[in-house]
N, C-alpha and C positions, 0 to 999 in steps of 0.2 A: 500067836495067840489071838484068838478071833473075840471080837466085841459080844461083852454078855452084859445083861442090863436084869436089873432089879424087875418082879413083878410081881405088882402088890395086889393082883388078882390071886395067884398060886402060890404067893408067899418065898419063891424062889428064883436067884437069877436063874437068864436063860441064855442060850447062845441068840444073837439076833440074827431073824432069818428074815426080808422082808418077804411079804406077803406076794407082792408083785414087782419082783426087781426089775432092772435096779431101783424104780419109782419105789420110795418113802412116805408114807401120809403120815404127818405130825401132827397132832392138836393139843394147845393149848389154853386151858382156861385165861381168857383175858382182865383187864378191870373193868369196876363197876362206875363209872366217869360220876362224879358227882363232888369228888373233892382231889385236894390232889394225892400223887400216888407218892405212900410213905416208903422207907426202907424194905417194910416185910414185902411189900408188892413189887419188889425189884430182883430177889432172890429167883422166881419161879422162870421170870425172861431171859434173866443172865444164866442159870444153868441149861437151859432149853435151846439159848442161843450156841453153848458148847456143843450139849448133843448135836445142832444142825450144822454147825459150822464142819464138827469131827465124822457125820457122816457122810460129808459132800465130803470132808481129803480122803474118805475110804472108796468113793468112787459111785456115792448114790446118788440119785436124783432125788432131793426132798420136795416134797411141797410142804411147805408151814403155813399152818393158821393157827391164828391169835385173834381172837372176837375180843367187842367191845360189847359190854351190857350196858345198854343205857336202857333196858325198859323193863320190868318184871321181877328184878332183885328186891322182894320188901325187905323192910327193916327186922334184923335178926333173924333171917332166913328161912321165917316163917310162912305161912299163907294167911297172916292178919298184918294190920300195922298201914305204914303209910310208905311208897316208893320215894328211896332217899333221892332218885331223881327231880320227882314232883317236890319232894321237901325245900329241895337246895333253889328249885326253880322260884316257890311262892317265898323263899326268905331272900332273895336276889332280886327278884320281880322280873324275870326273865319266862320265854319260854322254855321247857323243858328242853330243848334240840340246843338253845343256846348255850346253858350248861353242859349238857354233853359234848359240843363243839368245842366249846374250851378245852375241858379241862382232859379230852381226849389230843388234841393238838396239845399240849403242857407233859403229859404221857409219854407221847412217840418222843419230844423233843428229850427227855429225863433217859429215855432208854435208848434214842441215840449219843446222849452226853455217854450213856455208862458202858458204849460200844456194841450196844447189839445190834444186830444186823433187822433191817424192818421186814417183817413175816411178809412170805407171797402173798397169802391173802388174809385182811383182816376186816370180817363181815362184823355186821353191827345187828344185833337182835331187834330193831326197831326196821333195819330195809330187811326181816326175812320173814315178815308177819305169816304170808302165803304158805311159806314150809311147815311153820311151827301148826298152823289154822289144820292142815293135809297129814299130819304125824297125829293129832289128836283124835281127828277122823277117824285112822287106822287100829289107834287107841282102844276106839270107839266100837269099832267095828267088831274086832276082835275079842272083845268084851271083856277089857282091863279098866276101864274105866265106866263114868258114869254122869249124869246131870244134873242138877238139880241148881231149878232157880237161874240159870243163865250163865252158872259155873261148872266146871269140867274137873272130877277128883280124880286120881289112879287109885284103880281096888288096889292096895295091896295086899288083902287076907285072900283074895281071888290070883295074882300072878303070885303068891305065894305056895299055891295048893299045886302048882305045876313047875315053878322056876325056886328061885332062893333071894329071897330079898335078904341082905346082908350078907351077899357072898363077897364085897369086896372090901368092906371092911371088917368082916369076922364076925358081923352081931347075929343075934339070934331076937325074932322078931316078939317073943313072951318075954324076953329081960328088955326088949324097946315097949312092950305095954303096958311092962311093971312101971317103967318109969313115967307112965302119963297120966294125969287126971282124969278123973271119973266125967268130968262136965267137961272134956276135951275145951274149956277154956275160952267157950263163946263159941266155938268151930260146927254147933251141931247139926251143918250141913253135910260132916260128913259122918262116912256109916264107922267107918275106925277109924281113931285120933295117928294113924300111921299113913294114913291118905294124903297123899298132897295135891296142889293144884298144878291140874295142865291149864287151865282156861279159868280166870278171873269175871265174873262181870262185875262190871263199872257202875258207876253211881254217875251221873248228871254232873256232879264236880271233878270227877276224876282228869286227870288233865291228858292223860296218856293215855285214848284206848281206840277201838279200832273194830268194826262191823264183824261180827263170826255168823255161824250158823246157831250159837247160842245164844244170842243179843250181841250187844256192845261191851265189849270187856279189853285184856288186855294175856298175853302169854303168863304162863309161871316162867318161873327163874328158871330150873331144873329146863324146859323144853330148847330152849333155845339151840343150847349146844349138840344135843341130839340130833337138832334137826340141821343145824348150820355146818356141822362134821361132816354127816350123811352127807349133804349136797358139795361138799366142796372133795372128798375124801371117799366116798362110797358106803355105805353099809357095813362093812369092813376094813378096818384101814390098820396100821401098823400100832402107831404110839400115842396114848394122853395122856397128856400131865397136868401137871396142878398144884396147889400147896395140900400139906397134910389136911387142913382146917377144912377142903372141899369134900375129902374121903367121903363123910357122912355128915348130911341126906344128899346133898351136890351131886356128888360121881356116882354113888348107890343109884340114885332115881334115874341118874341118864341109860347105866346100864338097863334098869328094869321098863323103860321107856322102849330104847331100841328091840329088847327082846320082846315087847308085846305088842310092837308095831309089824311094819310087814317088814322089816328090818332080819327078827330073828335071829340078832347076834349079841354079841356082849359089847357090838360097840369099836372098840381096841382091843386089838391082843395084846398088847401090851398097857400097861395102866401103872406110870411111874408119880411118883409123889415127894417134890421136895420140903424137907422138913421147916421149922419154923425160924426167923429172928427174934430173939430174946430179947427184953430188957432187964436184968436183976434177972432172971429167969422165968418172966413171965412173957408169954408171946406176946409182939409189937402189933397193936391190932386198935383201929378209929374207936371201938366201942369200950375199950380199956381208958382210952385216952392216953394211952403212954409212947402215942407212935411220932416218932420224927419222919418228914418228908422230907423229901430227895432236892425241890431248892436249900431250902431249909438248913441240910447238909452239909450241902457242895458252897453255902456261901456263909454258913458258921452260925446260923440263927437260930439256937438252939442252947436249953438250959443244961440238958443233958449231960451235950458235950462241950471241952470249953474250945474247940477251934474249928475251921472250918478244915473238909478234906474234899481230897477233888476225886472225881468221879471214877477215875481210873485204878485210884487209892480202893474205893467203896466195890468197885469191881473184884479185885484182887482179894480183898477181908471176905468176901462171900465167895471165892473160889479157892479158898485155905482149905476147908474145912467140906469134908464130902456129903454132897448136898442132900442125904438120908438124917444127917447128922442137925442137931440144933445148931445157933451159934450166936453166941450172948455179945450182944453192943456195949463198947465201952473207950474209954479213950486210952486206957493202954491197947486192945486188939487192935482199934485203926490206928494207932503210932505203929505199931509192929508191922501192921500191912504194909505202912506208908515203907517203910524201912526194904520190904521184903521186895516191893513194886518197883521199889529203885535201884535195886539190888538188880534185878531181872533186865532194868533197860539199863543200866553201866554193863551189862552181859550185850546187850544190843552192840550197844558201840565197841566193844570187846572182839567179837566174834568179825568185824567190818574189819579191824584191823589184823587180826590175826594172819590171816591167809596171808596177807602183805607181807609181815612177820617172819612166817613161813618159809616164803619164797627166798626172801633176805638170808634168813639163818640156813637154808642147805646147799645155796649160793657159797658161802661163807666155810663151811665144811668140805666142800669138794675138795680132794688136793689140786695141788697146783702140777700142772701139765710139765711131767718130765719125760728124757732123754728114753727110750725103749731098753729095756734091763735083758740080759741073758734070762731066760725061763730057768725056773729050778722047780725041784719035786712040788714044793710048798705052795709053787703058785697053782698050782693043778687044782689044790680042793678047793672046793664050792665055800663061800664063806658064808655064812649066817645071818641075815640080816634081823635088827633088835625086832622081835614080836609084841613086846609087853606093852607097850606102851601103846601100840595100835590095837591088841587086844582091848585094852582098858578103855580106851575108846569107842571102842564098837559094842562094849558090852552097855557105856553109859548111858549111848543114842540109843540105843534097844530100849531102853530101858525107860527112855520118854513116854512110850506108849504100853507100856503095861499096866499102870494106873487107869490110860484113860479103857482100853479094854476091860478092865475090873469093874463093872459098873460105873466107869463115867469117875473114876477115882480123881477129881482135880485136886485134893492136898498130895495123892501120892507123886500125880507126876509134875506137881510144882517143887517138890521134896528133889526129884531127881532130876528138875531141870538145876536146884541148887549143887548137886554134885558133879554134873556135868559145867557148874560154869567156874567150881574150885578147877576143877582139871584144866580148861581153858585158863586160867590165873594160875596155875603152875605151868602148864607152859610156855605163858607168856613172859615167865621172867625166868626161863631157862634155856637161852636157844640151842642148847646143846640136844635137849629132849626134844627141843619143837621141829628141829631138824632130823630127827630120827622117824618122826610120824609121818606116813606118807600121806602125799599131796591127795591124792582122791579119797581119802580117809578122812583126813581134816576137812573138805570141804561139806561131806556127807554129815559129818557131827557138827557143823556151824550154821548147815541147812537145817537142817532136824530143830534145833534148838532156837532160831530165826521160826521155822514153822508152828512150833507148839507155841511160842510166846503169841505171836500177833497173829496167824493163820487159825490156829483151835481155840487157843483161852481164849482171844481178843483182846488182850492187853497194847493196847501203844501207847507210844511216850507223846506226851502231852508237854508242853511249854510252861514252864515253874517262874518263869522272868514275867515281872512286870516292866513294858516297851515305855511306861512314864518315869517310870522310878530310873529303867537304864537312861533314857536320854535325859533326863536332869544331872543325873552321873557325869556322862559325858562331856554337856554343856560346864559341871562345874571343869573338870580338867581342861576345858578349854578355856575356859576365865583364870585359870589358876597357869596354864603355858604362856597366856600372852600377858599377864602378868609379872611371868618370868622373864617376858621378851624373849620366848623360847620360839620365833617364828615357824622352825621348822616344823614345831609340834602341831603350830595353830593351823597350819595348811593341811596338817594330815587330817587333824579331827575334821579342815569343814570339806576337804574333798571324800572321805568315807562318810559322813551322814549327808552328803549330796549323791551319792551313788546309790541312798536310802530315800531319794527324794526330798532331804529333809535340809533347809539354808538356815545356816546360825547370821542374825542380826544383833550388830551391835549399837546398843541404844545407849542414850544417857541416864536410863534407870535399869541399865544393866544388860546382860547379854538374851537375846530372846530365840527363839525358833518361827519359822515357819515352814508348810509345805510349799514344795519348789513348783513353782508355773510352767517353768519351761516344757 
């Protein structure tokens, strides 16, 4: 079954064909660094990180890129307001670059806590001033756009007499101007209230901006990605994603951008959209106020919820559920994840021991080597060896990857990596049956199932022990053996936490630790 993916350009999966095999072009909308990055902002990396991980095991070459915005996103998505980067910068008293610094390093660290792999390349909208300045030009030139005042709009009543503005989210451009105000709302520099900005200029306090052929201004939001695709990915490249919330005006303008630049594509051929995180059912989003961040989270600091969950937990609750789908935060869903995550790694160490298992149990089965017997009719026919059991096997590892070929189905194939790991726990405490399944068969299904947890999902086991809490443990049983005058015991504790580096000292206010010098 060959990998087909959703496309919310045409409305219909497709089989995926790259564009230029085996080479892959990925893009991904990144964050806007200004604060940190909550739950909803982790759903788009983690699924994006599946797709890239699942089309390197099918044998492609990806390039990933994941931008940072740090310059040109105003407040509410508009072309008025005030850049929440400048905002965060003058309530900090920081340069702008220094907030992005952070809280982009805060970011990569949050999304390698949650397992994702770090995108080949991750371009920042402030080092590609030059591309975005050369794409407006084109804009320009072409005569999609327009000037006024030292700011740059896109006609849209103009590339809409020849393209389709709202071919990617479905709208229709007289139900977008039924919804707008007559006084476009302070905007009347442009000629329709459906106009946005390529090129901003700047005011003398603006903190962010940067020499153009229009004055001194700054990018729109919308350009950046256009332009930093194009240069890393081509004119044309395979896949972009994003969360639902970018569909429109986000991903509409960059489509309508590319097609009226000398680009004259849609962009991506493919244009995938993972849906939102919930709270009570309303999307987790800064502007709501109802969003938890990812320290936040991971270390329990949240009214929300009442405990903390580790990352690997957060990983898995948002790979339940197929990423088209919403999925509502709560402290029952992450208990179940937690449950489901640990479920998956006791399959880890399951699958390690099995083969051993195996080996032992048809070891154990063989007869025992006797004396050469007169042949009889009987011994003539072929005997039969059991099928069913290695059928059921072969059908269950199949069956790992038919979810993820479904569009990228990660609740289906974590659903049937659960039924392949009941069969693994029935044959583990059958050795009658584990000895019946052939050795290349079993190894095939413990690989499979080893591969999809940690190779495609990115699921790995994570360390649940606190190393204070165990060596205080320790130390008491060691206070409590030589107590006993149990010497034998007391030598063993201090020769194993010395092989840890670690010398128990016995003092007059009690037994202590320290690290060993030698």
């Amino acid at each position: 079954m060959p990998l087909s993916l959703y496309n919310t350009l045409t409305r219909q999966k497709e089989e995926f064909q790259p564009l230029r095999p085996p080479v892959v072009g990925l893009y991904l909308c990144g964050p806007t660094v200004y604060n940190e990055a909550h739950l909803g902002n982790a759903r788009g990396p983690v699924v994006f990180d599946v797709l890239t991980r699942y089309l390197r095991y099918l044998g492609h070459t990806v390039r990933y890129v994941r931008n940072i915005t740090d310059v040109g996103h105003l407040q509410g998505d508009s072309d008025n307001g005030e850049d929440p980067m400048a905002k965060a910068a003058r309530a900090q008293q920081l340069e702008p670059m220094q907030v992005a610094q952070f809280y982009t390093t805060r970011y990569r660290q949050n999304m390698a806590a949650l397992g994702c792999l770090p995108p080949d390349i991750e371009p920042q909208a402030s080092g590609h001033i030059t591309e975005q300045i050369a794409m407006v030009e084109e804009i320009l030139a072409n005569g999609f756009a327009y000037e006024v005042n030292g700011s740059v709009y896109f006609d849209v009543p103009k590339y809409n007499a020849e393209y389709r503005y709202g071919q990617l989210s479905n709208r229709v451009t007289e139900e977008l101007l039924a919804g707008t105000r007559d006084n476009l709302a302070g905007q009347d520099e442009k000629r329709s209230p459906l106009d946005f900005a390529l090129w901003k200029n700047a005011d003398p306090t603006h903190l962010m901006r940067w020499p153009s052929p229009w004055g001194t201004g700054f990018p729109g939001w919308h350009l950046e990605c256009s332009a930093m695709s194009r240069k890393y990915l081509g004119t044309e490249f395979d896949i972009h994603g994003g969360g639902l919330d970018l569909m429109f005006p986000h991903h509409e303008c960059e489509i309508a951008q590319s097609q009226a630049s000398h680009s004259h594509t849609a962009e991506a051929r493919i244009w995938m959209h993972n849906n939102m995180v919930t709270v009570n059912g309303a999307k987790m989003s800064k502007s709501l106020g109802n969003f938890i961040t990812l320290p936040d989270l991971f270390a329990g600091n949240t009214l929300t919820l009442s405990q903390a969950y580790s990352p690997m937990v957060v990983r898995f609750f948002l790979l339940q559920a197929h990423y088209r789908s919403p999925i509502d935060l709560s402290d029952d869903a992450l208990q179940a994840a937690r449950k489901g995550y640990r479920k998956l790694m006791n399959g880890l160490r399951l699958v390690d021991k099995l083969t051993a298992d195996a080996s032992l149990a048809r070891e154990a089965a063989e007869p025992a080597q006797a004396a050469p017997q007169p042949a009889t009719t009987a011994d003539h026919a072929s005997p039969t060896p059991p099928q069913s059991a290695s059928h059921e096997l072969a059908k269950l590892t199949a069956d790992l990857f038919v979810g993820l070929n479904d569009d990228l189905n990660t609740a289906r194939s974590i659903a049937s990596l659960f039924n392949l790991l009941r069969k693994f726990n029935t044959l583990a405490s059958t050795p009658a049956a584990l000895a019946d399944v052939p050795a290349a068969d079993l190894i095939q299904a413990t690989a499979a199932y080893r591969t999809v947890v940690t190779d495609i999902l990115g699921l790995q086991d994570e360390p649940r022990a606190n190393a204070e809490q165990l060596l205080n443990l320790t130390l008491s049983f060691y206070a409590e053996a030589k107590a006993d005058k149990a010497y034998d015991k007391v030598d063993l504790i201090r020769a194993a936490l010395k092989c840890q580096g670690i010398v128990i000292k016995d003092t007059k206010a009690g037994v202590e630790w320290a690290y060993s010098e030698e």
